[in-house]
C-alpha positions in Angstrom: -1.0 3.6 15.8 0.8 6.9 16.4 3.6 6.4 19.2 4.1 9.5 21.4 7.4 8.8 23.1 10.5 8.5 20.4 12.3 6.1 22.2 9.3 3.6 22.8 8.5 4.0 18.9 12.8 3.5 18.4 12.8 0.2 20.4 9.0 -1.4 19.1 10.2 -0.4 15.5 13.4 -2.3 16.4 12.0 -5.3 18.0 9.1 -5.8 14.9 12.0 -6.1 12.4 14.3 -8.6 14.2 10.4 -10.4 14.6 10.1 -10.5 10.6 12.9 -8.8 9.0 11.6 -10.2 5.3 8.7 -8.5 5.9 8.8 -4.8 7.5 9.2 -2.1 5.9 10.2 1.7 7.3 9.1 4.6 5.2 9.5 8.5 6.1 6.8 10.9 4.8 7.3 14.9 5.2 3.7 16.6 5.1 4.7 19.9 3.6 0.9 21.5 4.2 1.1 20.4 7.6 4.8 20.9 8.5 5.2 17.4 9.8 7.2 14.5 9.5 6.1 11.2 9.8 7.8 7.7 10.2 6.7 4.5 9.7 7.2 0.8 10.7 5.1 -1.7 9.4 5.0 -5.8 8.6 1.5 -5.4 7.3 0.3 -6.9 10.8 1.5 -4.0 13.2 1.8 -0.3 11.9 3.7 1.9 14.1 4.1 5.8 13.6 6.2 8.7 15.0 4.4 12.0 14.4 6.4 15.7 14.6 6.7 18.7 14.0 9.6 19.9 15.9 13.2 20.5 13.5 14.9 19.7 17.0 13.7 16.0 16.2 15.1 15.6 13.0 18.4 13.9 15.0 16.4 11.4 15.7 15.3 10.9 12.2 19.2 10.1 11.7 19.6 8.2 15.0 16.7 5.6 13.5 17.9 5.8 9.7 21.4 4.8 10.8 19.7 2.3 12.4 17.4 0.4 9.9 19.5 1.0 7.2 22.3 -1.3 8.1 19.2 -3.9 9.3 18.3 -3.6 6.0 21.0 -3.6 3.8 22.8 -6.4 5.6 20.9 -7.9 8.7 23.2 -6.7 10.9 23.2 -3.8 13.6 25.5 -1.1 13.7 27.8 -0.8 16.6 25.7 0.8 19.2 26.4 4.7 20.4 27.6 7.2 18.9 30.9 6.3 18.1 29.9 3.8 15.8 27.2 5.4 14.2 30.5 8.5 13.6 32.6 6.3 12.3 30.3 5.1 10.2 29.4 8.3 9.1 32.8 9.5 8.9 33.7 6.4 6.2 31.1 7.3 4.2 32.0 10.3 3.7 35.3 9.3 3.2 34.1 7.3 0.3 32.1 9.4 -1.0 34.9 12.1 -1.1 37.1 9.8 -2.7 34.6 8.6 -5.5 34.6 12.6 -6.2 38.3 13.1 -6.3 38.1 10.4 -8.7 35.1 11.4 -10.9 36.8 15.2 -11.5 40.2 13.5 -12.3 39.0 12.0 -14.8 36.4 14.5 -16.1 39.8 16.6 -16.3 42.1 13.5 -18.2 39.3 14.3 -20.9 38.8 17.6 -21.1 42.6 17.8 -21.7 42.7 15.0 -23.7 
């Protein structure tokens, strides 16, 4: 069932997982002939959908992602608001920045070498 309003399809996508976290599943599809994006939240039992086609919503694509991904990953939520969704964003990158200082280091250590 395709969910109009973003925040309604946020906080049923939210409330299905915590209901069976072993068994939902959150996909995102990007119709290229149709220039749409959809999401997706299913347990098998209950299928909801956010439909758009407006680049102005992709921020909530991250909002949701930020979201589930941490559910996912660890069970947990993220710290709510935007502060903890940019410092979360902000050590990844930090990470990520540091795994690639270290990667050319090393790619240097044996060229020279």
């Amino acid at each position: 069932m395709y969910i109009e309003d973003f925040e309604a399809f946020y906080q049923q996508s939210v409330e299905l997982y915590k209901a069976r976290p072993l068994e939902t599943r959150y996909s995102i599809k990007f119709r290229h002939s149709e220039g749409k994006l959809v999401l997706k939240v299913t347990d098998d039992r209950t299928c909801l959908k956010y439909k758009t086609d407006q680049q102005a919503d992709l921020r909530k694509l991250e909002r949701i992602t930020s979201i589930f991904f941490p559910l996912m990953a660890c069970g947990e939520l993220p710290a709510e608001g935007a502060a903890g969704v940019e410092a979360g964003q902000q050590q990844q990158q930090q990470q990520a920045g540091g795994t690639q200082a270290a990667g050319a280091s090393s790619k240097k250590a044996r060229r020279r070498g």
